[in-house]
C-alpha positions as CSV (number, residue, x, y, z in Angstrom):
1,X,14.8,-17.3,-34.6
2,X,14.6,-19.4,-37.8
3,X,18.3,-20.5,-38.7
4,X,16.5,-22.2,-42.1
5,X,15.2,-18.4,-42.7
6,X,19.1,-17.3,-42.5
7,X,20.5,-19.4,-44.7
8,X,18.1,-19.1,-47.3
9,X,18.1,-14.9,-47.1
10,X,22.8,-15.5,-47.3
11,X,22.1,-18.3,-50.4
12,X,19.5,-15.8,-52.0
13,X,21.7,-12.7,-51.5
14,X,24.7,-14.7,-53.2
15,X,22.5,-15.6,-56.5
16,X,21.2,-12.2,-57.1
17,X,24.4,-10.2,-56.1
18,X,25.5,-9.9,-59.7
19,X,22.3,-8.5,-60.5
20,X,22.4,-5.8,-57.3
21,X,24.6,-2.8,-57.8
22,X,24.0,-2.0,-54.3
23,X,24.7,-4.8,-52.0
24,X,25.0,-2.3,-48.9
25,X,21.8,-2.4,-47.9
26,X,21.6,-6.3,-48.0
27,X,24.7,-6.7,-46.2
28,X,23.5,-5.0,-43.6
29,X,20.3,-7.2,-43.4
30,X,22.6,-10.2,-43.1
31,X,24.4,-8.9,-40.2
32,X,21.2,-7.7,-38.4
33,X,19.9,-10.8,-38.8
34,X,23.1,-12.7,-37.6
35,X,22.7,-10.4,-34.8
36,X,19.0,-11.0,-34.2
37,X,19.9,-15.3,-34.3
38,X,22.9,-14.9,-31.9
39,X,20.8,-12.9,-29.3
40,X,17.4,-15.7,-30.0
41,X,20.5,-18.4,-29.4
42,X,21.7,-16.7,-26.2
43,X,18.0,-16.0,-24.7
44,X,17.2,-19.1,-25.3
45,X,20.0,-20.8,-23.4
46,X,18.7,-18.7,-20.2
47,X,15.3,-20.3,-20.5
48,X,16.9,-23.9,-21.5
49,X,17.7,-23.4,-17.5
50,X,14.4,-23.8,-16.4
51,X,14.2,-21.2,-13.7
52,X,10.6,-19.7,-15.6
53,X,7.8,-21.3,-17.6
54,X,7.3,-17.8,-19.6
55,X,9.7,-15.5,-21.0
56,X,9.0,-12.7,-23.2
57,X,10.9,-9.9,-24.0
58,X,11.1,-6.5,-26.5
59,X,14.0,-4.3,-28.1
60,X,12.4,-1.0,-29.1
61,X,13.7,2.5,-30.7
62,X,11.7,5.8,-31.9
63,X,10.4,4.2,-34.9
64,X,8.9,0.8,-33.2
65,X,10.2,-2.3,-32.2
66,X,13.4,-4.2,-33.1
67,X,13.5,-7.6,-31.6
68,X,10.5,-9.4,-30.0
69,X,10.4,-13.2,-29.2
70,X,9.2,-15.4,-26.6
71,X,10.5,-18.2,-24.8
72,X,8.4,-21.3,-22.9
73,X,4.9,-21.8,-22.0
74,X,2.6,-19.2,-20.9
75,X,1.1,-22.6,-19.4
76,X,2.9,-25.7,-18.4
77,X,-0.5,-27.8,-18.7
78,X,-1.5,-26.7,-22.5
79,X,2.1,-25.9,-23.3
80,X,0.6,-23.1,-25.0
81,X,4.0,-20.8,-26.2
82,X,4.5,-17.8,-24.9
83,X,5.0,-15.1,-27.6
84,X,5.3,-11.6,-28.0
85,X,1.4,-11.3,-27.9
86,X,1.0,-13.5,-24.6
87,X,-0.9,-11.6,-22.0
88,X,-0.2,-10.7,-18.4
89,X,-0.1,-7.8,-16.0
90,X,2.5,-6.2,-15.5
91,X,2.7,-5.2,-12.0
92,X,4.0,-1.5,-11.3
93,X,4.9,-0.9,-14.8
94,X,1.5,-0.1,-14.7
95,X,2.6,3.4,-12.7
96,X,3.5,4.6,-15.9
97,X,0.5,4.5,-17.9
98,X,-1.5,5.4,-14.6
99,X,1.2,8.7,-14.8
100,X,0.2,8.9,-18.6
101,X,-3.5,8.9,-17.5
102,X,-3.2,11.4,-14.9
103,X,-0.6,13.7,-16.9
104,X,-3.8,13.8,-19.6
105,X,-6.0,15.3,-17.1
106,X,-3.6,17.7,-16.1
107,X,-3.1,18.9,-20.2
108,X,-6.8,18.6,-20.3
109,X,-7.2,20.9,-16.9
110,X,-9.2,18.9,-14.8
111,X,-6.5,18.2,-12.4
112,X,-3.4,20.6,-10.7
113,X,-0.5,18.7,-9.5
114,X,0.2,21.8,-6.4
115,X,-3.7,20.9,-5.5
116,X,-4.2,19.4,-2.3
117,X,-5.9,16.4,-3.1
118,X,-8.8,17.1,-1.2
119,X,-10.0,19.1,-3.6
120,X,-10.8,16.3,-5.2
121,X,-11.8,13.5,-2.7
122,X,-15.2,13.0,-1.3
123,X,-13.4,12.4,2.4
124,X,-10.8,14.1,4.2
125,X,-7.2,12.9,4.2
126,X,-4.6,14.3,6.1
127,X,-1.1,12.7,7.9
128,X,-3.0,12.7,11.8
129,X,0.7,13.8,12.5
130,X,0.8,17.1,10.3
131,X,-3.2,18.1,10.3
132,X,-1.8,21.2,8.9
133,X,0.4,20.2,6.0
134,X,-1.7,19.4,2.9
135,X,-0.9,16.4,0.6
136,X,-0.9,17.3,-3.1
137,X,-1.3,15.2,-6.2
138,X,2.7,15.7,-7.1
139,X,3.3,14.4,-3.8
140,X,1.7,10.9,-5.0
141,X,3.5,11.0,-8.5
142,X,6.8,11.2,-6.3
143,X,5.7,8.7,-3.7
144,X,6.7,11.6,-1.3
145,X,3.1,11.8,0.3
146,X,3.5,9.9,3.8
147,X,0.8,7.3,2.9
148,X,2.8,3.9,3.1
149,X,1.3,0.3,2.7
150,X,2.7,-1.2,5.6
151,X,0.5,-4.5,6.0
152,X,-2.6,-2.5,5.1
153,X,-1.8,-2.8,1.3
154,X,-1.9,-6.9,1.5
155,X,-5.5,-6.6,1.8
156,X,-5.6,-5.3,-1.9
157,X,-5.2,-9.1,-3.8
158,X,-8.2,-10.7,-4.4
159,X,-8.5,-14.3,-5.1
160,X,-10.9,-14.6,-8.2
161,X,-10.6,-18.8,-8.3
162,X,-14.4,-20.0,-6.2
163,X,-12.4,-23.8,-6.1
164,X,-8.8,-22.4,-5.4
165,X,-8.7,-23.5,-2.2
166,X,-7.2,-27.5,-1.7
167,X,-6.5,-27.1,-5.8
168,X,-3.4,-29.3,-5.6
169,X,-2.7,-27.1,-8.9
170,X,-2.8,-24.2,-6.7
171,X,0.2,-22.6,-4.3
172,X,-2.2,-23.0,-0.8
173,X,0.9,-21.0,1.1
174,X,0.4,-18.5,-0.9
175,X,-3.1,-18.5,-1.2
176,X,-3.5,-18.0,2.5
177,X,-2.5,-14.2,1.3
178,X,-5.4,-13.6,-0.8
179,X,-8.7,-12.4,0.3
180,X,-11.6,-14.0,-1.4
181,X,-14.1,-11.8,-4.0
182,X,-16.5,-11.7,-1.2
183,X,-14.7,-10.1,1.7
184,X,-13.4,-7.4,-1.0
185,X,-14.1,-3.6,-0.5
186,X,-14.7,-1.3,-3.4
187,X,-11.5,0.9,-4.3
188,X,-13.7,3.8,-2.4
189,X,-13.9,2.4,0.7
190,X,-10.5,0.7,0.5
191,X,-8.7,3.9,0.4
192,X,-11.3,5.4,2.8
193,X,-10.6,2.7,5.6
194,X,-6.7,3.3,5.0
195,X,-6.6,6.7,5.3
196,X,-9.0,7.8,7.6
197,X,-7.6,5.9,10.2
198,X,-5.6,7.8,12.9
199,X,-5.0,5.1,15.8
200,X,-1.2,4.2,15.2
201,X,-2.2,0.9,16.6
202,X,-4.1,-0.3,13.9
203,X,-3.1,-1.9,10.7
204,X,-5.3,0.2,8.5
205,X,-2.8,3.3,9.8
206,X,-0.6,4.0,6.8
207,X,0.9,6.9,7.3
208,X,4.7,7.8,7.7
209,X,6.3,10.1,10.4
210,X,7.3,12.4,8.1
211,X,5.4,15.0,6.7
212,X,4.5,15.1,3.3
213,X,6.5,16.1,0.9
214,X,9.7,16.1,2.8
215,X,10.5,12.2,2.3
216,X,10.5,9.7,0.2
217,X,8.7,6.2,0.4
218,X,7.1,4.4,-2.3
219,X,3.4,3.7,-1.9
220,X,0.9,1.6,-4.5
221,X,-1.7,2.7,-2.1
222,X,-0.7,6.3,-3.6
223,X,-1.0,5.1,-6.9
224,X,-4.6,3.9,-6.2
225,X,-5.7,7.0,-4.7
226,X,-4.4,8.9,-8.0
227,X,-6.6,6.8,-9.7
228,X,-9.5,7.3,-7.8
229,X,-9.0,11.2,-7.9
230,X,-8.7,10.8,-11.5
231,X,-12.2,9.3,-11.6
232,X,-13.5,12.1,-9.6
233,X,-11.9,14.7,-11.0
234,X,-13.2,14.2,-14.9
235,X,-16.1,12.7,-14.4
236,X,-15.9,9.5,-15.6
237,X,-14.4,5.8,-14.9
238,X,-10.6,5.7,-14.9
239,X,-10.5,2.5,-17.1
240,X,-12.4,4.2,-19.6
241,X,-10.8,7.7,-19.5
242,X,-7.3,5.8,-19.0
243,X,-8.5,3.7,-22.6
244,X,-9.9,6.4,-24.2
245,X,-6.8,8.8,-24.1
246,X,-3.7,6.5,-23.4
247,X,-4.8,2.9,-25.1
248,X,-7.0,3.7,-27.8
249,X,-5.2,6.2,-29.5
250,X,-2.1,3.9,-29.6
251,X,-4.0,1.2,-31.3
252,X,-3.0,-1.6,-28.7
253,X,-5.6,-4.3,-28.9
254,X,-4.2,-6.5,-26.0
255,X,-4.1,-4.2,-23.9
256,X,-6.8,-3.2,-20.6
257,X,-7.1,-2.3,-17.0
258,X,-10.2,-5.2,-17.7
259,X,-8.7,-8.8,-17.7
260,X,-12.5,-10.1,-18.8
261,X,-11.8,-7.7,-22.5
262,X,-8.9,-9.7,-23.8
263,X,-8.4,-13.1,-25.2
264,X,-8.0,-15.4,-22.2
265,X,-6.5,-18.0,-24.7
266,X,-3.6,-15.7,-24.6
267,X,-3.5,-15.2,-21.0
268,X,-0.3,-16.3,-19.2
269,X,-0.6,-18.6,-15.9
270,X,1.4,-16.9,-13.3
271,X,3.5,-19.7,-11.1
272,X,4.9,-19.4,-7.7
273,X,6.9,-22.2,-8.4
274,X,7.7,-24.8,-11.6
275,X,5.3,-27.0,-10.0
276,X,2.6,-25.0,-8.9
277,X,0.6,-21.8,-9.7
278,X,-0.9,-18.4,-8.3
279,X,-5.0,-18.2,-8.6
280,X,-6.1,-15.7,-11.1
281,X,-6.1,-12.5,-9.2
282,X,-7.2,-9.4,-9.2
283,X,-5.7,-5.8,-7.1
284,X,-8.4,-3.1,-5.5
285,X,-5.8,-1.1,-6.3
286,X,-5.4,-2.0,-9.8
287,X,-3.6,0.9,-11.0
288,X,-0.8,0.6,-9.4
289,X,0.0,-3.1,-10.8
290,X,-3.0,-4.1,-12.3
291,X,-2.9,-3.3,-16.6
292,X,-2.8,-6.4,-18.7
293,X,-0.5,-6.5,-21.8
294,X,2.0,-7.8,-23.8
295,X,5.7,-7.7,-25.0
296,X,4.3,-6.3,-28.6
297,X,1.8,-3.4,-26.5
298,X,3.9,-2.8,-23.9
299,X,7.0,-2.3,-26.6
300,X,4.4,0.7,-28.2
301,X,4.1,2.6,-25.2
302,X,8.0,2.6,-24.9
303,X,8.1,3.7,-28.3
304,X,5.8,6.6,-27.4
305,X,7.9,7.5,-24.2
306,X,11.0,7.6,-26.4
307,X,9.4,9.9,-28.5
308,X,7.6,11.9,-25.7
309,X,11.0,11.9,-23.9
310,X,12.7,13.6,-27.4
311,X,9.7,15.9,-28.1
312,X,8.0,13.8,-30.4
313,X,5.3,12.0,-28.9
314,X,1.9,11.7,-30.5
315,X,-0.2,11.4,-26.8
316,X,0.6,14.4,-25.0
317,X,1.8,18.0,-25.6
318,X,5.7,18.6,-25.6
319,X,4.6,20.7,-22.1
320,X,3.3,18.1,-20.5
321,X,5.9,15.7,-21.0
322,X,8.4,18.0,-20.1
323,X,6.3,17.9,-16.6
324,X,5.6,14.4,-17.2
325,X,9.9,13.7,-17.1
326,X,10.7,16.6,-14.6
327,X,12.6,15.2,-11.3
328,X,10.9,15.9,-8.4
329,X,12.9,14.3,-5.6
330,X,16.2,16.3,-3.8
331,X,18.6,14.9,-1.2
332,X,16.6,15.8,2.0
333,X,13.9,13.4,1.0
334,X,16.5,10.0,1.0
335,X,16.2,8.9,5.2
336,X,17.9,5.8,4.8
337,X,21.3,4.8,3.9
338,X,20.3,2.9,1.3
339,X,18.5,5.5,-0.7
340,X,20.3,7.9,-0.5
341,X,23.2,5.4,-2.4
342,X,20.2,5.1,-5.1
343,X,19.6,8.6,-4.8
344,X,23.3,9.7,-5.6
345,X,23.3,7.1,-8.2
346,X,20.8,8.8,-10.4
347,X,17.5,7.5,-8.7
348,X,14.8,9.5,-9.3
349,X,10.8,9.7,-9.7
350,X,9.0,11.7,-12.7
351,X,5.2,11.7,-12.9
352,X,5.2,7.8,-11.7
353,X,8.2,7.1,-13.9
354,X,11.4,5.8,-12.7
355,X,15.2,7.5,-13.1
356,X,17.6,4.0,-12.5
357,X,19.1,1.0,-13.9
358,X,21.2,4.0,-16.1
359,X,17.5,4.5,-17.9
360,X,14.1,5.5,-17.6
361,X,11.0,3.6,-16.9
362,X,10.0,1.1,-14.1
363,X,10.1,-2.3,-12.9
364,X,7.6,-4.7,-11.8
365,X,7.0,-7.2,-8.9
366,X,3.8,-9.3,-8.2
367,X,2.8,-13.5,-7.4
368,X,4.1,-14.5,-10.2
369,X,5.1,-11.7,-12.4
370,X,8.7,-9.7,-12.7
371,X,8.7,-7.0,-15.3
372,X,11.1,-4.3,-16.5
373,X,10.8,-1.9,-18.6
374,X,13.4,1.3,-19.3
375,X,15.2,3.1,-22.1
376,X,18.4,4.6,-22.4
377,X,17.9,9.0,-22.9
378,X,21.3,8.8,-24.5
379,X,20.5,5.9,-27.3
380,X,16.3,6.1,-27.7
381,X,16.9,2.5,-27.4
382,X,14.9,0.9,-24.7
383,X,14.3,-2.7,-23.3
384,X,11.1,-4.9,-22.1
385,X,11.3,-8.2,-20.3
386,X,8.0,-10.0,-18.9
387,X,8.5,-13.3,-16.4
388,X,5.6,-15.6,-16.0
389,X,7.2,-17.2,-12.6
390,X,8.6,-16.0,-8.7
391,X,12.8,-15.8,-8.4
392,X,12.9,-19.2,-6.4
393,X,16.9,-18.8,-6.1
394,X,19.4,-16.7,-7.1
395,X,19.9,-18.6,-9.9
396,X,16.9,-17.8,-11.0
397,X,17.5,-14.1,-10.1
398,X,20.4,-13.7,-12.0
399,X,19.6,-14.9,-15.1
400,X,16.6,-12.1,-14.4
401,X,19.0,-9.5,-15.1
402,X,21.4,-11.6,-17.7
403,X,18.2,-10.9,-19.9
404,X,18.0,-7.5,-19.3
405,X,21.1,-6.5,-19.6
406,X,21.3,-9.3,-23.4
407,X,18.8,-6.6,-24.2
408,X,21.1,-4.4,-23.5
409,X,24.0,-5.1,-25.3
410,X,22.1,-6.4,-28.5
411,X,20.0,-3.4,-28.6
412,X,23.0,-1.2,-29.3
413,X,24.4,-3.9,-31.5
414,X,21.4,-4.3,-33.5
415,X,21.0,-0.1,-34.1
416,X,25.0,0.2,-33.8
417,X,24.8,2.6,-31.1
């Protein structure tokens, strides 16, 4: 924040108060604004640590955003500055807007969640272990379906970089994990080969040994079968059903499933370390991680979901975000010790959104990206934080969540909550 801007604003207030009858209102200004430099000051000492190249971050309410700023480079070559308009995908954030997509389709009754989703595929899919027991599109929202990712799911990250390989730029460990644009399937036959398979032994088998329904287990291969019955079940691409009903009608111009539609000028390098970088990469599975967007977008869906969440939102019907928000998971479906802690907590799953971190939304883990995003049901205040580089210590992991929980504190500070 601009501490010039703050003096100025206090020396300008003090000349005209004799001519303002109510100083209330500018009072106020002048302590949001204190508030706004304290919490730029803090943030800005996290980055000063140099545990990520890209910070960006978002305060949000009902009526829009609060706070937005960005800290570092969204490229340690250029030393282009990341902002609140710097691009970059989000990673499973992306859930949410797939959940959006698919909870349109559902108002617009082209899809039933209690449907077995073969209805809707154009192959068969069944756990080999419970042929009888069919899996339904709620069982995907609630990643309660038995499809798992198991090693499978690696296969999803494509390389899109022809020269990556030997670029001393370039992470080649990590590389090694990418397959090339050439060797990659179609979404189609990605999720075909996956769930077709039925010898245990092989690592396209991704099934769990419970049956569906009855246990939970989070699964992005889930997510990009959702999309894919999407697409079959109104007709039409899910990109451009997902933009014509969820990012359109918000107005958010940095903002696509397409990485090739947005300004690459504005496009964040992701980094696996300070030194080097990830290749630009793409996921056949793209909706479960793969939306591009910014601190500023991703801070007007929030909005929305605030307002959705409070009966107010402009997207969907007050119905269908009821269904949108409804809990689906019980205590039987928590197997391991572990979850069930979460569980008992207040962990949860709506339609692909997220009950945790005392909030709602989702977080957000790919090479080279760490994302949250959640707001408090209590407050209508929520919080947005986008990382550019991987954790390489806890260091670097704990001044993660000193940002999110700044946002936090300042969030209720700055709307005295």
């Amino acid at each position: 924040m601009n501490y010039k801007l703050l003096v100025s604003l206090m020396i300008l207030c003090g000349l005209s108060s004799c001519k303002n009858t109510d100083t209330s209102a500018t009072d106020e200004n002048i302590i949001v604004k204190a508030v706004e430099v304290e919490l730029d000051k803090k943030l800005d000492s996290i980055h000063q640590l140099k545990q990520f190249h890209g910070i960006g971050v978002s305060i949000v309410n009902e009526k829009g955003p609060v706070f937005q700023e960005g800290y570092g480079y969204l490229d340690r070559k250029i030393r282009a500055d990341y902002t609140e308009n710097t691009i970059q995908n989000i990673a499973s954030i992306s859930k949410v807007i797939l959940g959006l997509t698919l909870a349109k389709a559902v108002e617009d009754g082209h899809i039933k969640l209690d449907d077995d989703i073969n209805n809707y595929l154009d192959f068969n899919v069944r756990n080999p272990q419970y042929p009888d027991d069919p899996i339904l599109v709620g069982h995907l929202t609630s990643h309660t379906s038995s499809i798992l990712d198991g090693d499978y799911y690696d296969l999803s990250y494509i390389n899109l970089e022809d020269d990556a390989v030997d670029n001393p730029k370039i992470d080649q460990e990590e590389l090694k994990y990418f397959q090339t644009d050439k060797e990659a399937l179609s979404l189609q036959d990605f999720l075909k080969n996956g769930l077709t398979t039925t010898d245990t032994a092989l690592t396209s088998y991704i099934y769990s040994d419970y049956a569906p329904g009855t246990a939970y287990s989070y699964s992005n291969i889930a997510a990009g079968l959702t999309a894919y019955i999407i697409e079959r079940a109104v007709g039409e691409d899910f990109k451009s059903y997902s933009k014509k009903h969820i990012i359109d009608p918000l107005g958010l111009k940095n903002t696509s499933w397409n990485v090739a539609d947005l300004d690459s000028r504005q496009r964040s390098t992701l980094y696996s370390t300070l030194e080097l970088r990830y290749p630009v990469y793409r996921l056949i599975t793209f909706a479960d991680g793969g939306l591009y967007t910014t601190p500023n977008d991703l801070g007007i869906i929030l909005t929305e979901l605030i307002n959705g969440y409070n009966g107010k939102g402009t997207l969907l019907k007050t119905s269908t975000y009821v269904q949108f928000y409804k809990k689906q998971l019980n205590e039987s479906m928590f197997k391991t010790e572990k979850s069930m802690a979460d569980f008992q907590k207040g962990f949860n799953k709506g339609m692909f959104i997220t009950y945790e971190r005392d909030g709602i939304g989702h977080s957000g883990g790919d090479p080279g990206v760490s994302t949250l995003m959640y707001f408090n049901p209590k407050t209508s205040i929520g919080q947005i934080t986008f990382l550019n580089t991987d954790f390489n210590s806890q260091k670097a992991y704990d001044s993660f969540i000193a940002i999110d929980s700044l946002l936090k504190e300042y969030g209720n500070k700055l709307l005295k909550k």
